[in-house]
Backbone as CSV, one residue per row, in Angstrom:
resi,resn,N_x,N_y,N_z,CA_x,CA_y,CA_z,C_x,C_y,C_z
1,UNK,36.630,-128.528,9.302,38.062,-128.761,9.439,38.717,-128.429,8.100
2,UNK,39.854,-127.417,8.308,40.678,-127.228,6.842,41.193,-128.469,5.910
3,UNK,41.412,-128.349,5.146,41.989,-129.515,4.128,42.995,-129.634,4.563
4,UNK,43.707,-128.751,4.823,45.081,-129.034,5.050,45.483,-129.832,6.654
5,UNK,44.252,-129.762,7.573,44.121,-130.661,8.626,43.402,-131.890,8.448
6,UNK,42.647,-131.961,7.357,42.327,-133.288,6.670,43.875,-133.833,6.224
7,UNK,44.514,-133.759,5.612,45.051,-134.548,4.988,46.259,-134.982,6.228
8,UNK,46.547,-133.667,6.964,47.629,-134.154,8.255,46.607,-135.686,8.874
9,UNK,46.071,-135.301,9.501,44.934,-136.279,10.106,45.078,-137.640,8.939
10,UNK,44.709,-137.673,7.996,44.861,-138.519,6.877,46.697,-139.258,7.118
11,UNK,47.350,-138.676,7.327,48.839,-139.367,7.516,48.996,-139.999,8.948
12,UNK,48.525,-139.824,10.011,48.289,-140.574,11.058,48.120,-141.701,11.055
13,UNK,49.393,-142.421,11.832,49.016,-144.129,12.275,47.526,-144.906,12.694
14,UNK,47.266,-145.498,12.092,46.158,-146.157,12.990,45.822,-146.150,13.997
15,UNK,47.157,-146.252,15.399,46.723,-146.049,16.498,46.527,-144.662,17.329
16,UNK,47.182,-143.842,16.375,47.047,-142.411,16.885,45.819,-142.071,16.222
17,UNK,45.353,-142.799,15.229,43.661,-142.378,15.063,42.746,-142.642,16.155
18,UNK,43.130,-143.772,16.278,42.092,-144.727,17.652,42.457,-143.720,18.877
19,UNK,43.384,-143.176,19.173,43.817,-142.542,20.305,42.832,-140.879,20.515
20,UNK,42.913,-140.657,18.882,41.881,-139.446,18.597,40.744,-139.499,19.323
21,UNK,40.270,-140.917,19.009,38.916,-141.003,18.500,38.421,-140.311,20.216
22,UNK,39.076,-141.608,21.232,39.439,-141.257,22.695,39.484,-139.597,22.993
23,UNK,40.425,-139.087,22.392,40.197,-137.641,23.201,38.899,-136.912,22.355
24,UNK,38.440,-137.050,21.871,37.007,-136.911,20.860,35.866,-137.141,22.234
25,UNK,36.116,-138.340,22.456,34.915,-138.760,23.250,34.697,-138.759,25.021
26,UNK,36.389,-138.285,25.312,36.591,-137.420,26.004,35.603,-135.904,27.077
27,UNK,35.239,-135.462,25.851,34.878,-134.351,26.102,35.492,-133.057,26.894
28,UNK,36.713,-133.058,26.394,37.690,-132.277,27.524,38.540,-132.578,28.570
29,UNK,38.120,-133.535,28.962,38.921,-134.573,30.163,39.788,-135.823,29.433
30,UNK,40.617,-135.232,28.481,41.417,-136.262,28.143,42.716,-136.085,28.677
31,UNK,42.715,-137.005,30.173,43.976,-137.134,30.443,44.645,-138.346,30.158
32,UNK,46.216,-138.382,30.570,47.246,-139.139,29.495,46.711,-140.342,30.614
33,UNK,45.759,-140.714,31.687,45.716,-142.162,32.256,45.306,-142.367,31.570
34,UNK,43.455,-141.543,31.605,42.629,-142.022,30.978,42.467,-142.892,29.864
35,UNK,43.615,-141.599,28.509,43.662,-142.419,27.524,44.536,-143.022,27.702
36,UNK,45.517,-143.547,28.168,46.333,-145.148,28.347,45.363,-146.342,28.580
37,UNK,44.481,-145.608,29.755,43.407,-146.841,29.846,42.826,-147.276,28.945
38,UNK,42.101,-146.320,28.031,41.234,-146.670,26.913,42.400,-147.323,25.813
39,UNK,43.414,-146.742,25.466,44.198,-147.368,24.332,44.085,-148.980,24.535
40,UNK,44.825,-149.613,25.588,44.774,-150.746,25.725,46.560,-151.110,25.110
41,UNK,47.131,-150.121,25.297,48.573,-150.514,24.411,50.300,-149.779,25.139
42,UNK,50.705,-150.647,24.978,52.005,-150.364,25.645,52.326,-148.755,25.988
43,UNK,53.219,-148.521,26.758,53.541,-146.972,26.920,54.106,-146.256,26.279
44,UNK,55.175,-147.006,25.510,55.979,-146.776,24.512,54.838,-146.558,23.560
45,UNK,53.997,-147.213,22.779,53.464,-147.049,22.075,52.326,-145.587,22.299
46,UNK,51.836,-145.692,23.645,50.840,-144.415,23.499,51.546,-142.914,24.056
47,UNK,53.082,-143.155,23.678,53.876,-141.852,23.549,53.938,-141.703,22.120
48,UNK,54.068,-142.549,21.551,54.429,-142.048,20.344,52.674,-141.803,19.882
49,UNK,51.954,-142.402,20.001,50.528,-141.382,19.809,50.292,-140.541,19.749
50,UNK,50.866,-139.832,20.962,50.021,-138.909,21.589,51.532,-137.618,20.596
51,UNK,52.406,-137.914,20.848,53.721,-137.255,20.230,53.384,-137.061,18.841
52,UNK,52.865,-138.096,18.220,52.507,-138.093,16.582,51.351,-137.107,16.144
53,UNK,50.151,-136.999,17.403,49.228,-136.201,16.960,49.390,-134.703,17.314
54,UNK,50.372,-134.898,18.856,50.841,-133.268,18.799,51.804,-132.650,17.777
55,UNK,52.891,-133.531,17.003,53.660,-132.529,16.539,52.151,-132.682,14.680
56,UNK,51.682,-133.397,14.783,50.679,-133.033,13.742,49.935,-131.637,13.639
57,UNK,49.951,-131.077,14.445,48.995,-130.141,15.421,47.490,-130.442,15.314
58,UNK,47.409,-131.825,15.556,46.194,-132.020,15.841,45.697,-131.246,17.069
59,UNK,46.499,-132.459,18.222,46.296,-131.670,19.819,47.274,-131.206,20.145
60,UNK,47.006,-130.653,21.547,47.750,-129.935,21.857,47.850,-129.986,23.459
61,UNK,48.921,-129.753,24.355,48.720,-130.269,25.932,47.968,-128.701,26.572
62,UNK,46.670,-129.002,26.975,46.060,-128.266,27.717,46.584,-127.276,28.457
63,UNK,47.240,-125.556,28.610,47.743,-124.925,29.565,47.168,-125.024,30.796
64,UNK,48.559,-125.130,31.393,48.609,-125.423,32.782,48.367,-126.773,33.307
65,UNK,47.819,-127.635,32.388,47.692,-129.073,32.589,48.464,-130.168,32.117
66,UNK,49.360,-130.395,32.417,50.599,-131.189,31.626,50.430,-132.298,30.999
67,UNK,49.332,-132.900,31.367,48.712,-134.501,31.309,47.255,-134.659,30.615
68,UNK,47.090,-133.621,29.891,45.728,-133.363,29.913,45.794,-132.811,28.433
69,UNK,45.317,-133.650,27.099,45.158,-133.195,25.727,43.670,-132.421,25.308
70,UNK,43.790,-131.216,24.500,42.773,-130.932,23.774,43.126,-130.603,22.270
71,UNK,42.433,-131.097,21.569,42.281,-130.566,19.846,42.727,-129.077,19.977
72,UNK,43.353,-129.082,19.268,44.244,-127.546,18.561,42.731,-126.882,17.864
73,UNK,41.580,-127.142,16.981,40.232,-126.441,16.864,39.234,-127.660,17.239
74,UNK,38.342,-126.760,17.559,36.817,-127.846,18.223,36.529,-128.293,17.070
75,UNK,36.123,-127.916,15.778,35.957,-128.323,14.334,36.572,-129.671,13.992
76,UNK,37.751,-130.205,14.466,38.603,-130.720,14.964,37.847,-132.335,15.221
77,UNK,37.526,-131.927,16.418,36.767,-132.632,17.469,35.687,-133.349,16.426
78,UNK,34.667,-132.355,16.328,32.958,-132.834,15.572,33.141,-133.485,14.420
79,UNK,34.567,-133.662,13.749,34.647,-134.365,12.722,34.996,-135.670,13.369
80,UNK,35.818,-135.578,13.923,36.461,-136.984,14.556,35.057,-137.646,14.895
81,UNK,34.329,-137.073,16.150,33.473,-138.047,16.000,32.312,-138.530,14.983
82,UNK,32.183,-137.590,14.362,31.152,-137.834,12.751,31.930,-138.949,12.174
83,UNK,33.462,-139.259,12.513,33.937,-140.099,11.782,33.981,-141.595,12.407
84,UNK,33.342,-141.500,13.518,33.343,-142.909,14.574,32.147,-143.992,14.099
85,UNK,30.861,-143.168,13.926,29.658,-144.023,13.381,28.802,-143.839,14.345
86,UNK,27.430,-143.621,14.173,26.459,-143.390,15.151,26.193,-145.107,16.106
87,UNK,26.596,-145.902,15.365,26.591,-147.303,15.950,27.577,-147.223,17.180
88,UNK,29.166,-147.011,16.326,29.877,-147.697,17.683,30.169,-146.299,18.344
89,UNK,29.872,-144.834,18.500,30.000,-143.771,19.456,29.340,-144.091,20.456
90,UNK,28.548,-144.722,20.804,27.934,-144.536,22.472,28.839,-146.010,22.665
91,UNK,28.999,-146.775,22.506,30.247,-147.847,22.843,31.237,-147.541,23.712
92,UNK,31.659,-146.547,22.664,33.146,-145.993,23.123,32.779,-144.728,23.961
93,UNK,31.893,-143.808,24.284,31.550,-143.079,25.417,31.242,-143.743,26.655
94,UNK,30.999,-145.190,26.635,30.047,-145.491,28.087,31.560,-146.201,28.331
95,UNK,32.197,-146.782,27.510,33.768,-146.999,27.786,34.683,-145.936,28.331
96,UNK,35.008,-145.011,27.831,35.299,-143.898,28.090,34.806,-143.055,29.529
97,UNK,33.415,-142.760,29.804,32.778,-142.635,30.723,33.320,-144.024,31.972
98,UNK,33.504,-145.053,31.883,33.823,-146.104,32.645,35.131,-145.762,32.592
99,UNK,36.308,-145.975,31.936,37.466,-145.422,32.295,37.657,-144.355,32.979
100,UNK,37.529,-143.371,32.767,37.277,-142.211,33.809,37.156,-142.292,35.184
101,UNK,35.738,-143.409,35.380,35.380,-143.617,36.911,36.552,-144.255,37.460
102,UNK,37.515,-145.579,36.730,37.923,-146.199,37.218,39.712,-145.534,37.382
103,UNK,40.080,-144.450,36.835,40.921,-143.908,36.909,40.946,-142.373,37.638
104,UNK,39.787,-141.327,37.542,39.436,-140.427,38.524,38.906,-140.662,39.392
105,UNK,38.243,-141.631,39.636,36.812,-141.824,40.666,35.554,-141.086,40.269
């Protein structure tokens, strides 16, 4: 990841980090339920998330999918989760993986 997307990333709210971390663990299927589900936080609040990390150019809304975020580079991605911890990443995947079921089927 460039420095210069380090340090954007570096100015991000707390919860638009946590919101990252989500489309990180994602794996491509980060839609805006999903991560509402996983956030755990008002609507108001996971607009301005999701608003904070797009005009960052972190992510970006998936073409043709209106509801549906991916990282602006995959490089992107492999840091975010290098940055979660080998402890709590399968946590937040089998969470993630469970949100999913309970919001796609």
């Amino acid at each position: 990841m460039s420095e210069e997307l380090q340090d954007r990333f570096a100015a991000l709210s707390g919860g638009t980090k946590r919101m990252l971390e989500y489309v990180a663990v994602l794996d491509g299927e980060a839609r805006y339920a999903i991560l509402r589900h996983l956030a755990r936080v008002s609507e108001e609040d996971m607009v301005e998330d999701v608003k904070e990390a797009v005009d960052a150019g972190i992510i970006a809304v998936r073409p043709g999918e209106p509801n549906v975020y991916e990282f602006t580079e995959a490089s992107v991605r492999e840091w975010v989760l290098s940055q979660i911890g080998e402890t709590r990443l399968p946590k937040l995947r089998a969470r993630a993986a469970a949100a999913r079921w309970r919001v796609v089927g």
